[in-house]
C-alpha positions in Angstrom: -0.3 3.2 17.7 2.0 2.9 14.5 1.6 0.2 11.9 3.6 -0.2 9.1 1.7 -1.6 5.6 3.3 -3.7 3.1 1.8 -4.5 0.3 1.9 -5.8 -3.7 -0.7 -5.5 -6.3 -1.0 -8.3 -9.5 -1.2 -9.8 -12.3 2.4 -8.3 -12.8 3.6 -6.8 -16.2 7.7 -6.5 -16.1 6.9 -3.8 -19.2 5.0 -0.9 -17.6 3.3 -0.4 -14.2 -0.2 -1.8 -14.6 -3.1 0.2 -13.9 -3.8 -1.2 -10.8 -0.3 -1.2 -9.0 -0.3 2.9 -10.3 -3.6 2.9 -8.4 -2.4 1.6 -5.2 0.4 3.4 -4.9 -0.9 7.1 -5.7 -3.5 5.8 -2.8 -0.6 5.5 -0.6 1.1 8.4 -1.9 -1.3 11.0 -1.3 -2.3 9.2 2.1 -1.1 11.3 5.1 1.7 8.6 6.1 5.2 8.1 6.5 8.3 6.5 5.1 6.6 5.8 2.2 8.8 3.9 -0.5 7.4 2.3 -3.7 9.4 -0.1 -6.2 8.4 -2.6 -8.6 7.9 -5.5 -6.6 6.6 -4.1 -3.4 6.0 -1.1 -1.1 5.8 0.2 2.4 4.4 3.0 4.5 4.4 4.2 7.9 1.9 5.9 10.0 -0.8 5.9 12.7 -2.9 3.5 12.9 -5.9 5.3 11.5 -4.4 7.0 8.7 -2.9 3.7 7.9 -6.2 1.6 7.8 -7.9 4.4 6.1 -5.3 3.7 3.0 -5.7 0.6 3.2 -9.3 0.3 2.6 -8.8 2.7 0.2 -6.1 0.7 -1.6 -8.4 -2.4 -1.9 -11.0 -0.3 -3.1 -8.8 1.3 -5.7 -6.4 -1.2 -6.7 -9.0 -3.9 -7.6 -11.5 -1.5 -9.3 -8.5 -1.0 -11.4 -8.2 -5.0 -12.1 -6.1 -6.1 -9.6 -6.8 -10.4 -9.2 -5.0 -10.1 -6.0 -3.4 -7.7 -3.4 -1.1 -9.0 -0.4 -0.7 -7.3 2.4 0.7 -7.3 5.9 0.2 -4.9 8.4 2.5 -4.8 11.4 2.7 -2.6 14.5 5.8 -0.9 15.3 7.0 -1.2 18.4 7.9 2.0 20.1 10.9 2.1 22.2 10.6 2.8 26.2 
């Protein structure tokens, strides 16, 4: 199974990446996934379901260690076409 992970890290800061959204997203980056794209406002990645929940946790883990007060997320499963 695929899933696709969407997710955002805060408090925000408009001035520089904070230390918690450069967290997540080196998580994600060096995760074995796909279609990974990261922007100010929110980011995506694409992979099997194991490699994806494996970031995940990781992401949590990292993201609020670094002071995140809150990370959304949705996970979704992408349909394969028949």
């Amino acid at each position: 199974m695929r899933l696709r992970v969407e997710f955002t890290t805060e408090p925000f800061d408009l001035e520089e990446a904070p230390a918690h959204a450069v967290a997540a997203r080196e998580v994600i980056q060096k995760a074995q996934l796909d279609a990974v794209d990261v922007g100010p406002f929110g980011n995506t990645a694409e992979g099997e379901a194991g490699d994806v929940l494996g970031a995940v946790t990781d992401l949590l883990r990292d993201a609020l260690g670094a002071g995140a007060t809150r990370v959304s997320l949705q996970v979704n499963v992408i349909r394969e076409d028949t």
